[in-house]
N, C-alpha and C positions, 0 to 999 in steps of 0.2 A: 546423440547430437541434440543441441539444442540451438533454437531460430534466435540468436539477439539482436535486438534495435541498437545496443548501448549501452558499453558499460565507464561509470563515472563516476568521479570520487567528488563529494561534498559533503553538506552535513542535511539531515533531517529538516525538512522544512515545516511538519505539519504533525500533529498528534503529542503523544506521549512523550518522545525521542524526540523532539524539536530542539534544533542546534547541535546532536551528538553529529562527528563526522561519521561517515559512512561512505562504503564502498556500493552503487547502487549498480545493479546486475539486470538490467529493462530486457523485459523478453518481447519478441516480437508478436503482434495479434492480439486479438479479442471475439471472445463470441457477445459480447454492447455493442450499442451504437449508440452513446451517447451524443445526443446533440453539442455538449459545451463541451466534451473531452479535448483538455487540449496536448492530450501525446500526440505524437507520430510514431504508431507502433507498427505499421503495418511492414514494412522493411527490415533487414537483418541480413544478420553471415550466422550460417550451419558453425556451431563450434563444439569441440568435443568437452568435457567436464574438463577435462586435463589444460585444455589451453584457455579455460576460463579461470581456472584457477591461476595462472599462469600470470594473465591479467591482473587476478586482483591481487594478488603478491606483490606489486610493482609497490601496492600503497601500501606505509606503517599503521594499517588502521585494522582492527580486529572486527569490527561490526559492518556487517551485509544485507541488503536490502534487495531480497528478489520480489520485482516487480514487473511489472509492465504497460501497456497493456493490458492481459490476463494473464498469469506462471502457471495456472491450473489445468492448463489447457493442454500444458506441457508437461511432460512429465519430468519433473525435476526433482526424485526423488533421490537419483547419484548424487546429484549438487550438493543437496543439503545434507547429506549423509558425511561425503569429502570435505566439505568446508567443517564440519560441526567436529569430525575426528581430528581437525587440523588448528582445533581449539577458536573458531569463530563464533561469534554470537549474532544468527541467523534468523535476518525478520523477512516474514513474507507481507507483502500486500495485495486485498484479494478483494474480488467482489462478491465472493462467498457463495460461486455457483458448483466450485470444481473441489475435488479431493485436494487435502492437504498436504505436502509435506511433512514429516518431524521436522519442525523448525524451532526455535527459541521464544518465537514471538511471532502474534496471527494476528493481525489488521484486518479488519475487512469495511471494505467499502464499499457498501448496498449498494445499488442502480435502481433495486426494485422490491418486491418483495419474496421474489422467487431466488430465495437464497439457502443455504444449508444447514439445518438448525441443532444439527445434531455435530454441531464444533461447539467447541468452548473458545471465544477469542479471545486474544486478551484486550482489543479495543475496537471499539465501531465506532468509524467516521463514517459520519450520513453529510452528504454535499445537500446545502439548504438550496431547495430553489423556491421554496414557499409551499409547497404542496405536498411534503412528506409527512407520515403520521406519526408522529415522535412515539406514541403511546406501543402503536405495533412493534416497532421495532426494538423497544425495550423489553416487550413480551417474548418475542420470537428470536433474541439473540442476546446469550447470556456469554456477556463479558466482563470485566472487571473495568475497565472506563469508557465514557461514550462521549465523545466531539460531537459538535454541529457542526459545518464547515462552511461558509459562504460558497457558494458557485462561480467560482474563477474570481473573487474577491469584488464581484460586482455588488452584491445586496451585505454590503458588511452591518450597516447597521441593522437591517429588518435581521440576521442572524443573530447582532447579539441582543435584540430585545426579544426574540424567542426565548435565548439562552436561559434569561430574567424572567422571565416566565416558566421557564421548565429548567430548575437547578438544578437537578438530576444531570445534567449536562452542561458540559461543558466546553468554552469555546474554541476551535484550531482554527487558525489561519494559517493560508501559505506562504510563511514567510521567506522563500524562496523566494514571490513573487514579490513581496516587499522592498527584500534586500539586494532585488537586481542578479540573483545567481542563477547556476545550473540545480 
């Protein structure tokens, strides 16, 4: 069993994957306490893998977003086992404190520095709120792309003039929040 918040079909708003549709799979919880987080994860329905899947059948879309929240918290190792047999192409998003999944594709999105260095991601979004160390976290987490991301789309410019400073990175925005979606 696993706690979900919500699960709902859109496309990618931020990183790499930006505008692919997507089946996004929110689990419920976090061990953050992000001051600007703006989910509501803390609520959910117990669902078994089998009626998750069930769910995300409904949509003609191959690509899945477990997310939350935090997924790692949870064990969703069945999930991405059953979806990935079932020919899906399976991203997690993570804050990179908890075990992985076999999944297709690893996001992690820092909070802090106390994250887990012995993954290979395939991309680190760091949420800019002006006080993160860009240099650490290029040392400490070895991924193949790295976003900065404005925080809630408040500081967009001081994030892309970081950007322009440190080209090594590159910009994501929440274009969810742009485009008015879920």
């Amino acid at each position: 069993m696993l706690k979900i918040n919500e699960i709902f079909y859109s496309v990618q708003g931020e990183g790499f994957h930006t505008g692919m549709p997507c089946v996004f799979v929110r689990l419920s919880g976090c061990n953050k306490k992000c001051s600007w987080c703006d989910t509501k994860h803390n609520t959910g329905t117990n669902m078994t893998v089998k009626e998750i899947v069930k769910e995300i059948k409904k949509y003609k879309v191959k690509n899945i977003v477990i997310t939350g929240g935090e997924p790692t918290i949870q064990d969703t190792e069945e999930l991405a086992k059953e979806l990935s047999n079932l020919d899906y192409f399976v991203a997690m998003e993570t804050n990179g404190t908890g075990s992985v999944s076999d999944v297709d594709w690893i996001t992690i999105s820092p909070k802090d520095k106390k994250v887990r260095k012995d993954i290979f991601y395939d991309e680190c979004k760091v949420v800019w709120t002006g006080k993160e160390d860009l240099k650490w976290f290029r040392k400490n987490i070895k991924a193949d792309h790295y976003y900065l991301q404005p925080c809630s789309m408040k500081n967009v410019k001081e994030t892309v003039e970081k950007v322009k400073q440190n080209p090594t990175w590159d910009l994501s925005l929440q274009c969810q929040k742009l485009i008015n979606i879920a």
